[in-house]
C-alpha positions in Angstrom: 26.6 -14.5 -5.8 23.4 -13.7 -7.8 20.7 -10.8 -6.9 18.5 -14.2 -6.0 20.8 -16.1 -3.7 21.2 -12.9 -1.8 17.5 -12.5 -1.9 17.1 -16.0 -0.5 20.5 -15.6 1.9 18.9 -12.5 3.4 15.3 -13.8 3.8 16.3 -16.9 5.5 19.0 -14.8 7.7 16.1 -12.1 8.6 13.5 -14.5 9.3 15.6 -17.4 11.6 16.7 -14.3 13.6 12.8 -13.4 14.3 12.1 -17.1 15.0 9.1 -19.1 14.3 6.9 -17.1 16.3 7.3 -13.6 13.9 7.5 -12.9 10.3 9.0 -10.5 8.2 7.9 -8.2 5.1 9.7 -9.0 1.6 10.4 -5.7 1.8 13.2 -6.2 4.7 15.4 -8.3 2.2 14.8 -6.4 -0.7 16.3 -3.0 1.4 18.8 -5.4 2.5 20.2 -6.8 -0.6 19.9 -3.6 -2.6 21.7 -1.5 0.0 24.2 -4.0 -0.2 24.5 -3.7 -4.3 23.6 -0.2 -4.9 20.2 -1.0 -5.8 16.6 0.7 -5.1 15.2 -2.0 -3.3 11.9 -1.6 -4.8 13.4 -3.1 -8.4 14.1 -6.5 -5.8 10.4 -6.5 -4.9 9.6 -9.0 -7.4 12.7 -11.0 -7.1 12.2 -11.2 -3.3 8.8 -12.5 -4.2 10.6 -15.3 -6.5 12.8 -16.2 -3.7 10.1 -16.2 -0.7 8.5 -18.7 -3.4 11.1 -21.0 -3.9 12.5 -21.5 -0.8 8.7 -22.2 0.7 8.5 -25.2 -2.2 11.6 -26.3 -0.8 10.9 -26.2 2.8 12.5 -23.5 3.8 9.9 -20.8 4.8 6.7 -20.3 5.1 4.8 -17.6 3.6 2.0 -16.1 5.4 -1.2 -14.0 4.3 -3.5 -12.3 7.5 -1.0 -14.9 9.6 -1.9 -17.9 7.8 0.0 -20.2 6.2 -0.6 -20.2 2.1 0.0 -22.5 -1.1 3.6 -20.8 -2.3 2.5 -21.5 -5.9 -0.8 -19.7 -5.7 -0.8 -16.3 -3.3 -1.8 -12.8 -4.1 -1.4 -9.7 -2.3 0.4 -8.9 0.6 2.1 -11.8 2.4 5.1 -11.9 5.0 7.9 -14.9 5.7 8.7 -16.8 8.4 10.5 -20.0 9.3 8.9 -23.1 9.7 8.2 -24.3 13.2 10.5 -27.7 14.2 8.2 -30.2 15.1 
């Protein structure tokens, strides 16, 4: 498995288990995935952001900036995940 499947794998495991309702930070699955590998997490920090993108294009999550929901192809700053809400 890639650095980014992990990414994505741990972003999507982190945020189902807070539910709908919470988020999580990048940060989470970057210290996740590099514990895991060996890695400083903060050299994931940009990769995580690459994953959080690509899995909100797809559907997947939902990225969040002051709690609101935000276009995944045009963000800045600080931003959390979550899972989107079944409707």
């Amino acid at each position: 498995m890639t650095v980014e499947s992990d990414l994505e794998a741990a972003i999507l495991q982190l945020a189902r288990a807070r539910g709908p309702d919470k988020s999580i930070c990048p940060s989470e699955a970057a210290k996740a995935v590099g514990a895991g590998r060996g890695v400083d997490w903060h050299a994931l920090m940009q990769p995580a952001r690459r994953a959080a993108v690509r899995l909100a294009l797809e559907g997947r999550a939902v990225i969040l900036r002051k709690g609101k929901p935000v276009d995944p192809a045009d963000f800045r700053g600080v931003y959390r995940i979550t899972v989107p809400r079944e409707e």
